[in-house]
C-alpha positions as CSV (number, residue, x, y, z in Angstrom):
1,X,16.3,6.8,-8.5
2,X,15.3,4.2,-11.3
3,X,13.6,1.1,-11.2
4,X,13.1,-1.7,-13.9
5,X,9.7,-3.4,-14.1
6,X,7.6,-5.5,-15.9
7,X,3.8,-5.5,-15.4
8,X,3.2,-9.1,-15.0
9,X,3.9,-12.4,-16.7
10,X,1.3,-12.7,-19.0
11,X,3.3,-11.8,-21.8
12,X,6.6,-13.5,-22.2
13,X,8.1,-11.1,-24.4
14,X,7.7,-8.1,-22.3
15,X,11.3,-7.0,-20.9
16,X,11.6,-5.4,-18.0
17,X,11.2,-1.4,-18.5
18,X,13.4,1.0,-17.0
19,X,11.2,4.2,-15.5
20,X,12.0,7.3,-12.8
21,X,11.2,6.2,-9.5
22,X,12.1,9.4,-7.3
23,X,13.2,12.6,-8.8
24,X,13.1,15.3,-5.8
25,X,15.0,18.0,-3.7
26,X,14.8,18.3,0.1
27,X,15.8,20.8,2.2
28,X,15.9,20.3,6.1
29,X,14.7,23.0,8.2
30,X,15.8,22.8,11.3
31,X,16.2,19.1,13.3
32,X,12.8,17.9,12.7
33,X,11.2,18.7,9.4
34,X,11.8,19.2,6.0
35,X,10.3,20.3,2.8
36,X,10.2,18.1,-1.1
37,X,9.2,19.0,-4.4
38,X,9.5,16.4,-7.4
39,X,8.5,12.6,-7.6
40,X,8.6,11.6,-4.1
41,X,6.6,9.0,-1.5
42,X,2.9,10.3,-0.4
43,X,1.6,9.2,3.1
44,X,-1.0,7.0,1.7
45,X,1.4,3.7,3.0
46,X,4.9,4.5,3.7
47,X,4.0,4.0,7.3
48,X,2.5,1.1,6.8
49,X,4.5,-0.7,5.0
50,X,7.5,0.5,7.3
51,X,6.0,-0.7,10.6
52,X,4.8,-4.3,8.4
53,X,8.2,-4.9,7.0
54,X,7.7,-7.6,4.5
55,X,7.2,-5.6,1.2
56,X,9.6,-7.9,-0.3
57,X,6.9,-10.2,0.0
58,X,3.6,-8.4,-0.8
59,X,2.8,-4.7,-1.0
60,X,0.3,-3.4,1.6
61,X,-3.4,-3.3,0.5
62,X,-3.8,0.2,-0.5
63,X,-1.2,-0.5,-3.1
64,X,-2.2,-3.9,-3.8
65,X,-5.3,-3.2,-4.9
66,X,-4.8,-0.2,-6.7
67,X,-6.3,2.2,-4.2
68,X,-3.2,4.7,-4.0
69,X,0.1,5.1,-5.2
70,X,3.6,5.1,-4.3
71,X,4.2,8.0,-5.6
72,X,3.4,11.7,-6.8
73,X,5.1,15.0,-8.5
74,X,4.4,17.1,-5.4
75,X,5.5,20.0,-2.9
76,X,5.1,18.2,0.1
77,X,6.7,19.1,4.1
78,X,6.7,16.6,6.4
79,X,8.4,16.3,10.5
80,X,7.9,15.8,14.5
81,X,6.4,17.5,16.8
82,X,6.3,17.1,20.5
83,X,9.9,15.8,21.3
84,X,9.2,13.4,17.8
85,X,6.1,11.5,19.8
86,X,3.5,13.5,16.6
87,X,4.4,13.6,13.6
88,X,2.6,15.4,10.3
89,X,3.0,14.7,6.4
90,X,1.3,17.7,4.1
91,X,1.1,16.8,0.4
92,X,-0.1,18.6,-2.9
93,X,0.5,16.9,-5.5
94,X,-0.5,15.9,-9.1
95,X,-2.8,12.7,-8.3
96,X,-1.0,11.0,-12.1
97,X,1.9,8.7,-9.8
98,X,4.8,8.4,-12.2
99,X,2.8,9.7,-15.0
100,X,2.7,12.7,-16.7
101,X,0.0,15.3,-15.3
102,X,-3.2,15.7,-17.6
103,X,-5.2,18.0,-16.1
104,X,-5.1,21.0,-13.9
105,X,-6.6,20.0,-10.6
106,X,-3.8,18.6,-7.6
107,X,-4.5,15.9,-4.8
108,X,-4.3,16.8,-1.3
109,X,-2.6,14.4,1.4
110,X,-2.4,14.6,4.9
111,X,-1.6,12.4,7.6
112,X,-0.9,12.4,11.3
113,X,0.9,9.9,13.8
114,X,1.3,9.2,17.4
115,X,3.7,7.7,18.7
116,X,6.8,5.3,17.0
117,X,7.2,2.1,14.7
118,X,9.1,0.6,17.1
119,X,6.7,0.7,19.8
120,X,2.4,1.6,19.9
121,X,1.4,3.6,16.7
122,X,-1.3,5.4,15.8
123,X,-1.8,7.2,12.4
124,X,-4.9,8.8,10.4
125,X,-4.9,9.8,6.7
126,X,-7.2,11.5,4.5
127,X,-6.4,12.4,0.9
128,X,-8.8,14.3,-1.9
129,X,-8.7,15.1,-5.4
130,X,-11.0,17.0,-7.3
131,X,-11.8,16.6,-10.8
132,X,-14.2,19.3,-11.4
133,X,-13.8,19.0,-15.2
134,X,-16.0,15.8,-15.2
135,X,-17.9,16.5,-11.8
136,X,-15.7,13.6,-10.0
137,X,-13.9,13.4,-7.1
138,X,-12.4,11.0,-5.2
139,X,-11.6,10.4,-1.8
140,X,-9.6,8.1,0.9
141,X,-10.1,8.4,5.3
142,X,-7.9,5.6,6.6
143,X,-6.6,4.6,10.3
144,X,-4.0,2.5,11.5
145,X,-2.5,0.9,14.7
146,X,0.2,-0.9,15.0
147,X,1.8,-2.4,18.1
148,X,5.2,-4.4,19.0
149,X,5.3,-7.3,22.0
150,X,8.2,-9.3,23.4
151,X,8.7,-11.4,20.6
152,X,6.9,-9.8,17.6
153,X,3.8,-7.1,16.5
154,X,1.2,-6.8,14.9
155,X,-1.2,-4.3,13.1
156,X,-4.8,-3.4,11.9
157,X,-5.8,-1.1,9.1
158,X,-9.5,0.1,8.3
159,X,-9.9,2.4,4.8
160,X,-12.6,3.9,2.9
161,X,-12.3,5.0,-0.7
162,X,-14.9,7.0,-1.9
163,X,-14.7,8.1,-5.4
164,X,-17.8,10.3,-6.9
165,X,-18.9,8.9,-10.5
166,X,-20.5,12.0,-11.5
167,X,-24.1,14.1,-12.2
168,X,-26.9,11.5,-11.2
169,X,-25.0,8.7,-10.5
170,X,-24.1,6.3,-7.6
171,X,-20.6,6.9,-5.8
172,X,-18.6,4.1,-5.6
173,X,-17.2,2.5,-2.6
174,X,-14.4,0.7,-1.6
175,X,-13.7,-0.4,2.2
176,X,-10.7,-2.5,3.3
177,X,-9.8,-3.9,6.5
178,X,-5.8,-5.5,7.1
179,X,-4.7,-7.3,10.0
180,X,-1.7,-9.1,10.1
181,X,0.9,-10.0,12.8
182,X,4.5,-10.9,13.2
183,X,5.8,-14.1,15.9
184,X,9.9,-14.4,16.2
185,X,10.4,-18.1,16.6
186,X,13.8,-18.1,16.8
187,X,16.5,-15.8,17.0
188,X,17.1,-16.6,12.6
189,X,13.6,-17.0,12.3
190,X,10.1,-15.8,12.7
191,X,6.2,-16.7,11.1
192,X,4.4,-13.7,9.7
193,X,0.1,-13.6,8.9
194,X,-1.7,-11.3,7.3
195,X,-5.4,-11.1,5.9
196,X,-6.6,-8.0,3.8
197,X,-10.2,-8.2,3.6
198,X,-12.1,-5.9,0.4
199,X,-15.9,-5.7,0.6
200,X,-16.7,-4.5,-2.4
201,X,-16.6,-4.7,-6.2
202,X,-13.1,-2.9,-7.5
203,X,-12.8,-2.0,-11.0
204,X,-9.3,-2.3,-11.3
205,X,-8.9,-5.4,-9.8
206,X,-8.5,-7.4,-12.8
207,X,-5.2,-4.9,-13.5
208,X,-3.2,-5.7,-10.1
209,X,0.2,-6.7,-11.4
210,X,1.3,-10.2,-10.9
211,X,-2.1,-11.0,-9.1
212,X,-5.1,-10.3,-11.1
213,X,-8.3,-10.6,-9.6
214,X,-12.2,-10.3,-10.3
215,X,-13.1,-7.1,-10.3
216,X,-16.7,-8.0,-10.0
217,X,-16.3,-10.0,-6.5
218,X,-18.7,-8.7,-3.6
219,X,-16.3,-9.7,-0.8
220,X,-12.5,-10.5,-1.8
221,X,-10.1,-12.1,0.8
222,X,-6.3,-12.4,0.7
223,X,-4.5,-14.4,2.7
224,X,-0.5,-14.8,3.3
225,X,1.4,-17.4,5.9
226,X,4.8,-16.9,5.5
227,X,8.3,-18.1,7.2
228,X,11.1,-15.3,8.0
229,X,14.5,-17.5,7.6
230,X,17.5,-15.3,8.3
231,X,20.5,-17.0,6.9
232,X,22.5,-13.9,7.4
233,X,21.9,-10.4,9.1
234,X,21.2,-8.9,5.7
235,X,19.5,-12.1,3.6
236,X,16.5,-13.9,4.0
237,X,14.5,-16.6,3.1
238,X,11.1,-15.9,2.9
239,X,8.8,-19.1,2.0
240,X,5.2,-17.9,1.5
241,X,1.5,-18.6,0.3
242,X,-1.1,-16.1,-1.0
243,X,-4.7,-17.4,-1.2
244,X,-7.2,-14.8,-3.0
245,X,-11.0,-16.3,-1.8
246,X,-14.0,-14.8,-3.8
247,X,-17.3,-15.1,-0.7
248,X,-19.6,-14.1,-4.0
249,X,-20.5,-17.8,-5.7
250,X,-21.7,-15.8,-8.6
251,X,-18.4,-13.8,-9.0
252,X,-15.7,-16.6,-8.4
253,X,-13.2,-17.8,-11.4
254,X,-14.6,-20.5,-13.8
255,X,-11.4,-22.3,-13.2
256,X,-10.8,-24.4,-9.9
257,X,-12.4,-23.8,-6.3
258,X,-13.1,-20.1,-6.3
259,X,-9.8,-19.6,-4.9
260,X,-5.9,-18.3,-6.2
261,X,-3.6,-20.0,-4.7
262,X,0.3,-18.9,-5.0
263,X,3.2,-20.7,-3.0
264,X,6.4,-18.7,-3.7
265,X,9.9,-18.5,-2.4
266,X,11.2,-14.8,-1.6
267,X,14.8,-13.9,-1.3
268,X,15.6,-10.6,0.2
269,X,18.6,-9.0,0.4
270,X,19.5,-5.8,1.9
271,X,22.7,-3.9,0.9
């Protein structure tokens, strides 16, 4: 699988760069699990993201900011358990995402679920790499929920990102908290709401694609309102906003009221 990008739209004469998206083999064993190795999906947010359903309108915050990514050169084995109620995703992979790998040491990712993404959901993660050659590590403990009512769902998300800076200094921490929820209005049309909440400073925050932000911001706070217009089964109309608030005075943009704020229309098709 391929997929052309561009980083963001500060340079106008950047094209969009064609690169390998997912470059694996699978083999099924048996009716409920299976075993990878190549460029595939980690756990870190597939399940998220599956059970939130709006990627086409904003990534989920582990991915937003930087915190993970969506993918890895790995052996990985993944499947059910108890009638498909449980299910398990192991991972070792290279911890470089689409990049090449530059050192010796792997990442290790693991995560459990209960239950389905239709219905109640319950899922923990963990993942750890080691990078012994410059006495760092780093590591993510993260827990979800998501539930569906009549008429919509919604979910909550708490992480921790822990990554060691090395002999005689400070680790670094980054905790995240996501809640967001989904109201069907109509049968063509629903309202979706989400707020990702970051407590502390992150360093690559001024890198996020299409949405830089200041890295140096104690307390950083997205917001997106969005309409779900269905003119057809497999199109949508997807009017939203994005509001990044900065709560640090000190720490907000020079320009305007502290905040980012970004109306945009997204089209989705599926085929």
């Amino acid at each position: 699988r391929l997929e052309m990008n561009q980083n963001d739209f500060t340079a106008p004469s950047t094209t969009a760069t064609p690169f390998v998206k997912d470059a694996y083999l699978k083999w099924k064993i048996g009716g409920q699990h299976e075993a990878s190795f190549g460029m595939t999906s980690p756990p870190t947010f597939a399940l998220v993201e599956e059970h939130w359903g709006y990627r086409s309108v904003e990534r989920t915050p582990l991915d937003l900011f930087g915190i993970g990514s969506s993918r890895d050169t790995s052996i990985a084995i993944k499947g059910t358990l108890s009638e498909k109620r449980v299910g398990y995703h192991f991972m070792v992979g290279n911890g470089s995402g689409t990049k090449g790998e530059t050192d010796e040491q792997k990442k290790l990712y693991l995560a459990i679920h209960a239950g389905k993404v239709s219905g109640l959901i319950f899922q923990l993660y963990g993942d750890y790499e080691d990078r012994s050659s410059s006495n760092k590590s780093t590591r993510t403990l993260q827990a979800f929920v998501g539930g569906a009512f009549a008429g919509g769902k919604g979910g909550l998300l708490l992480t921790r990102n822990t990554q060691q800076q090395g002999v005689g200094k400070v680790d670094q921490e980054i905790n995240v908290a996501s809640l967001y929820g989904v109201v069907k209005l109509a049968e063509d049309s629903s309202v979706y709401v989400r707020v990702d909440h970051l407590a502390d400073p992150n360093p690559k925050a001024d890198k996020i694609s299409y949405i830089p932000m200041v890295k140096t911001a104690q307390d950083t706070t997205v917001y997106i309102v969005g309409l779900d217009y269905k003119v057809r089964d497999n199109i949508s109309f997807l009017p939203n906003v994005e509001v990044v608030s900065y709560g640090n005075d000190a720490n907000k943009p020079a320009i305007g009221y502290g905040s980012d704020v970004i109306p945009r229309l997204t089209v989705f098709y599926k085929f």
